[in-house]
C-alpha positions in Angstrom: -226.7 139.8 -29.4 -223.3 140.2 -31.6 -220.2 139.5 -29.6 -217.7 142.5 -29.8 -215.3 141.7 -27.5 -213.7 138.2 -26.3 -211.8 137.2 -22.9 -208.4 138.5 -24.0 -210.1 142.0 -24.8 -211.7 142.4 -21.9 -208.4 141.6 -20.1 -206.5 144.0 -21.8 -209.0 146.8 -20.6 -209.0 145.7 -17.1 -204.8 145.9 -17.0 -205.6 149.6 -18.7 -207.4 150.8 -16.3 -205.5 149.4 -13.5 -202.4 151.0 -14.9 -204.8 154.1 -15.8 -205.5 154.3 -12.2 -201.8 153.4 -10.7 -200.0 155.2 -12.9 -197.4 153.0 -13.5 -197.0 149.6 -15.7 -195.2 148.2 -13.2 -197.1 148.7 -10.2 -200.3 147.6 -12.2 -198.4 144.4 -13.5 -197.5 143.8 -9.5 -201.2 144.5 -8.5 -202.6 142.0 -11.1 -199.2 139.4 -10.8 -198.5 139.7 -14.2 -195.5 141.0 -15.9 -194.9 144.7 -17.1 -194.5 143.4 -20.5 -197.9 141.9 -20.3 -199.6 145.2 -19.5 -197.7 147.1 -22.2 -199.0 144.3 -25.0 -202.7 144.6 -23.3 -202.2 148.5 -23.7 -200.8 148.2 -27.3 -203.5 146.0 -28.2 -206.2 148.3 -27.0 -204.3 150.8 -28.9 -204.2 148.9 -32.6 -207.8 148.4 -32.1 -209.3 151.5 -31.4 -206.5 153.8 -33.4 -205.8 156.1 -30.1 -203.0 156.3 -28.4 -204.2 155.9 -24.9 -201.1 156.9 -23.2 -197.6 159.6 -23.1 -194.8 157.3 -22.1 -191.3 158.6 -20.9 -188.3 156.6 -19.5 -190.2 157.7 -16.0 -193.8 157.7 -16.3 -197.1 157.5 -18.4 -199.8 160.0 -18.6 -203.2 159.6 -20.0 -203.6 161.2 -23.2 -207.4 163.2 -24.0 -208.3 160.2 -25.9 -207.4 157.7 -23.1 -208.6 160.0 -20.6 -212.0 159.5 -22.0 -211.8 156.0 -23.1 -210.8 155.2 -19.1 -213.7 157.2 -17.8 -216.1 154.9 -19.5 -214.2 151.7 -19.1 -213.8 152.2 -15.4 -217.7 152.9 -15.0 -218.2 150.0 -17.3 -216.1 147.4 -15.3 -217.6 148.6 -12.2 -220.8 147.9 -13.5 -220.2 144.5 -14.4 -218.7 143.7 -11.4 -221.7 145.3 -9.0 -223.9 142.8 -11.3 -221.8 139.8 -10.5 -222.1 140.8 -7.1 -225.8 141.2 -7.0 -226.3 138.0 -8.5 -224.0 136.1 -6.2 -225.9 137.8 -3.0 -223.2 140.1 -2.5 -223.9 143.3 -3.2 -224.8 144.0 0.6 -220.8 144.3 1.2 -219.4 147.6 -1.1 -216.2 147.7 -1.4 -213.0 149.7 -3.5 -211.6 153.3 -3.3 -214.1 156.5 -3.4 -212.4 159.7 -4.2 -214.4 162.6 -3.0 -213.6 166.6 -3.8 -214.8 169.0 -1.2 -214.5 172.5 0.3 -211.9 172.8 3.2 -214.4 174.3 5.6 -217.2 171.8 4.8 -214.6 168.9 4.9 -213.6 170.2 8.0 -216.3 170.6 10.2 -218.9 168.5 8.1 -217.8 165.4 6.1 -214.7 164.8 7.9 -216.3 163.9 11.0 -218.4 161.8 9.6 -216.2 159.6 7.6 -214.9 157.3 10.4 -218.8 156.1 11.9 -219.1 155.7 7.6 -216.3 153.1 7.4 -217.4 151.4 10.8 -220.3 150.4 8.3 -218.9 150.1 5.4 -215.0 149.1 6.7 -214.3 147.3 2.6 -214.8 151.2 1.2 -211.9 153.3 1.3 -212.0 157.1 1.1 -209.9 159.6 -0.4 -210.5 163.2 0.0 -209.1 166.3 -1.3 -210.1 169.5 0.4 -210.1 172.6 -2.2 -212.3 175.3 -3.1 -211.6 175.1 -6.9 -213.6 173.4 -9.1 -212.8 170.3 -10.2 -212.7 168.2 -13.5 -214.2 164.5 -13.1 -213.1 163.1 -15.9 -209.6 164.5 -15.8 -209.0 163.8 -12.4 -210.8 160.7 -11.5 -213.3 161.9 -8.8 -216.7 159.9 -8.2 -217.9 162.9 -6.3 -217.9 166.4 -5.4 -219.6 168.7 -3.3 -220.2 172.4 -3.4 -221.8 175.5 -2.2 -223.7 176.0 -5.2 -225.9 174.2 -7.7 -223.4 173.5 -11.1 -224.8 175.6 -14.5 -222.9 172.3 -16.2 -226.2 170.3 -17.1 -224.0 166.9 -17.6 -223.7 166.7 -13.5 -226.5 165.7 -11.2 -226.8 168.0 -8.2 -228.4 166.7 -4.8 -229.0 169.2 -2.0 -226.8 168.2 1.3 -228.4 171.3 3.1 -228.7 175.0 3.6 -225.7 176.5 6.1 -227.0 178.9 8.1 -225.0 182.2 7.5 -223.8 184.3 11.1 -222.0 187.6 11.2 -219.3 187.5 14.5 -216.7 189.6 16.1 -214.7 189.2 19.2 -215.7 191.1 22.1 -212.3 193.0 22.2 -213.1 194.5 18.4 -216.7 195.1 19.3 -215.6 197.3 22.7 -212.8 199.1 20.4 -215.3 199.2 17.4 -218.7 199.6 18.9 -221.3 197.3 17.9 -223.4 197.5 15.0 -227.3 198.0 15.5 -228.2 198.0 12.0 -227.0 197.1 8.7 -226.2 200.8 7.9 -223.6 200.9 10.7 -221.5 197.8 8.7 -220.3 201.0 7.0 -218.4 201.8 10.0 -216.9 198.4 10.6 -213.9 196.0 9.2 -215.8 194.0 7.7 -213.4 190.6 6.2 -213.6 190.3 2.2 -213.9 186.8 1.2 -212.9 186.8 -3.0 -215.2 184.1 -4.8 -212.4 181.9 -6.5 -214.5 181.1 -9.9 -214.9 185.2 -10.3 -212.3 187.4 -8.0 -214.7 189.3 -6.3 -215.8 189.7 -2.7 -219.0 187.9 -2.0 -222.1 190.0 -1.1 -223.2 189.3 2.5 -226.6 188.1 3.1 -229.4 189.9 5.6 -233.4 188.8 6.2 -234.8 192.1 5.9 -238.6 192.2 7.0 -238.6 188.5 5.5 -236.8 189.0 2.4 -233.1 188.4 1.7 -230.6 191.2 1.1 -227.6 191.4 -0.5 -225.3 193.9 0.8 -221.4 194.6 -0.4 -219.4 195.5 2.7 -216.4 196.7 2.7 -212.9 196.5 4.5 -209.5 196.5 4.8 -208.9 193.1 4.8 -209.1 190.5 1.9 -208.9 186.2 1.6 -209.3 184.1 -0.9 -209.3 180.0 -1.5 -210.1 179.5 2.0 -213.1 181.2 4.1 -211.4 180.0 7.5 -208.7 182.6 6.7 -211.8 185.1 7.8 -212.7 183.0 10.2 -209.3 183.3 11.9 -208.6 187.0 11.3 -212.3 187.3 13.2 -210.9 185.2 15.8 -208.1 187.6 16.4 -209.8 190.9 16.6 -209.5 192.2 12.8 -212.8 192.9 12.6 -216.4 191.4 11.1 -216.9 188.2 9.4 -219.5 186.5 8.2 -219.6 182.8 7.7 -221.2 179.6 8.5 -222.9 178.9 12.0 -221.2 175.2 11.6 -218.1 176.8 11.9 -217.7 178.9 14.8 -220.5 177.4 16.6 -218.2 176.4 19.5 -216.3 179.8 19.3 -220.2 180.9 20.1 -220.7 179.2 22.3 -217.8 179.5 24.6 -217.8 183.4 24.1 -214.8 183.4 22.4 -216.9 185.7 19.0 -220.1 187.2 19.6 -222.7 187.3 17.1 -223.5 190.0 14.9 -226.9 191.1 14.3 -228.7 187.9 14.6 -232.4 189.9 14.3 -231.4 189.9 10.6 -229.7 186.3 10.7 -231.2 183.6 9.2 -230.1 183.5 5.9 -228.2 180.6 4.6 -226.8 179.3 1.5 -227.1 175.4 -0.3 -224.4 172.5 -0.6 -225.1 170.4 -3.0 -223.4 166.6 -3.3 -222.3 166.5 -7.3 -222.1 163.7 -9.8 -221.7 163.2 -13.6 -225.4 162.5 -15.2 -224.9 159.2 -16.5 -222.2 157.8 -14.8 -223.6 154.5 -13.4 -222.9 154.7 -9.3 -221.0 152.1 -8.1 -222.5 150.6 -4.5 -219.7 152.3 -2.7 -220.7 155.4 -4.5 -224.4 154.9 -3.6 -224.0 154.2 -0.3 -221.8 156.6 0.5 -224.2 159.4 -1.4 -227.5 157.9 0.8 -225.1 158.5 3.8 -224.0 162.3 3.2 -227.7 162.7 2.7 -228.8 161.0 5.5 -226.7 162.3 7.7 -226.4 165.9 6.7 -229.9 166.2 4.9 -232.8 167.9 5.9 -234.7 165.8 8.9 -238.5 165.1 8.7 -240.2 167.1 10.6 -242.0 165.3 13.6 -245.7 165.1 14.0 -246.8 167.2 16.7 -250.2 165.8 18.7 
């Protein structure tokens, strides 16, 4: 096998990525107790090499450029790599450790993955999670996430999708908009009703609200006179205070439910649902964290076995 790079190389990529991930010579120079100076001539190294510039540099701060946006991406999965090997081979891959940044939608962070993380990092206390709760889509190699989930499956073929589960969908009301509303004993009467507009961020539009009719699922456009978007617990709460209909997931208001404080909706044509799905680039080798943490979300959140009845 042809050597292509020697010690002082691959020391000059480790101090990239490390100011990559910081931000800052300086605070990567601190982190790795070496000068700033250092880290510039390990960046301006990399630089003469590969004939890239890998960074914008002002009097205040450095930015990735495209090149060295891309040429991080790989180098950070790379590194990681090489060190998951050492650890295996030492007998220490059993102890993941690092930061795992993780892009989700507010009301599934909320009421699904936030819950979870702290019985997460009782196992695993050497992992560190960041989060970032948004319903945009997000750009992995652009923004440095190891994972994302959302509430569809991606058309982009270069990410791997895995299935969390299907959210059960529920329609609810409070019993104060119901008495001054009526309450709806078909899917016909929604006509009749205030029925909440949530706005799809990737297209504008309301999303269609989903009915088992006879076995088969409808999609119906309501309408109203009140519309969200970026957040579905905007709905939630304008349900919550008498506005009118919503429809959302049971996860959410399951305790509103169940203390009486919304009432459900037609629940004869309930059961519809729609998928979360825990994303990744294809390719990308998974750190341990990463893995762990993806057979955890899965685990915990995925669909159970069903038991063996005698």
């Amino acid at each position: 096998m042809q050597r292509n790079f020697d010690d002082l190389l691959l020391g000059s990529i480790e101090l990239f990525c490390l100011a990559a991930e910081l931000g800052s010579f300086t605070l990567a120079a601190t982190q790795a107790s070496v000068t700033p100076a250092a880290v510039s001539r390990s960046v301006a190294r990399l630089e003469a090499r590969l004939g890239v510039r890998l960074f914008v540099r002002t009097t205040r701060q450095i930015r990735l450029t495209d090149g060295g946006r891309r040429y991080f991406e790989q180098c950070r999965d790379a590194l990681a790599q090489l060190v998951d090997a050492e650890r295996e081979v030492t007998g220490q891959q059993t102890t993941p450790a690092g930061v795992l940044r993780i892009s989700m939608p507010t009301p599934y962070g909320h009421y699904r993955v936030l819950p979870l993380l702290a019985s997460f990092r009782a196992r695993y206390p050497q992992v560190q999670v960041e989060t970032h709760l948004s319903n945009r889509n997000i750009d992995f190699a652009d923004e440095g996430f190891d994972l994302a989930i959302r509430g569809r499956a991606p058309d982009d073929s270069n990410l791997v999708a895995r299935k969390l589960e299907d959210a059960e969908l529920v329609i609810v009301g409070t019993g104060a908009y119901l008495k001054r509303a009526g309450k709806p004993r078909s899917i016909e009467d929604l006509q009749h009703h205030e029925c909440i507009q949530f706005e799809l961020p990737s297209s504008g539009r309301p999303i269609p609200w989903l009915f088992n009719e006879g076995g088969n699922e409808l999609e119906l456009a309501t309408q109203g006179g009140y519309g969200t978007s970026g957040d579905v617990l905007a709905g939630v709460t304008l349900a919550r205070h008498s506005a009118g209909l919503f429809q959302t997931y049971r996860f959410i208001v399951e305790d509103d439910l169940a203390a009486g404080r919304l009432v459900e909706v037609l629940p004869d044509k309930g059961g519809c649902s729609r998928p979360f799905f825990l994303l990744y680039p294809h390719g990308r080798y998974l750190t341990s964290r990463v893995r762990v943490f993806v057979d955890f979300l899965v685990d915990q959140l995925g669909p159970k076995p069903k038991r063996r009845t005698r």
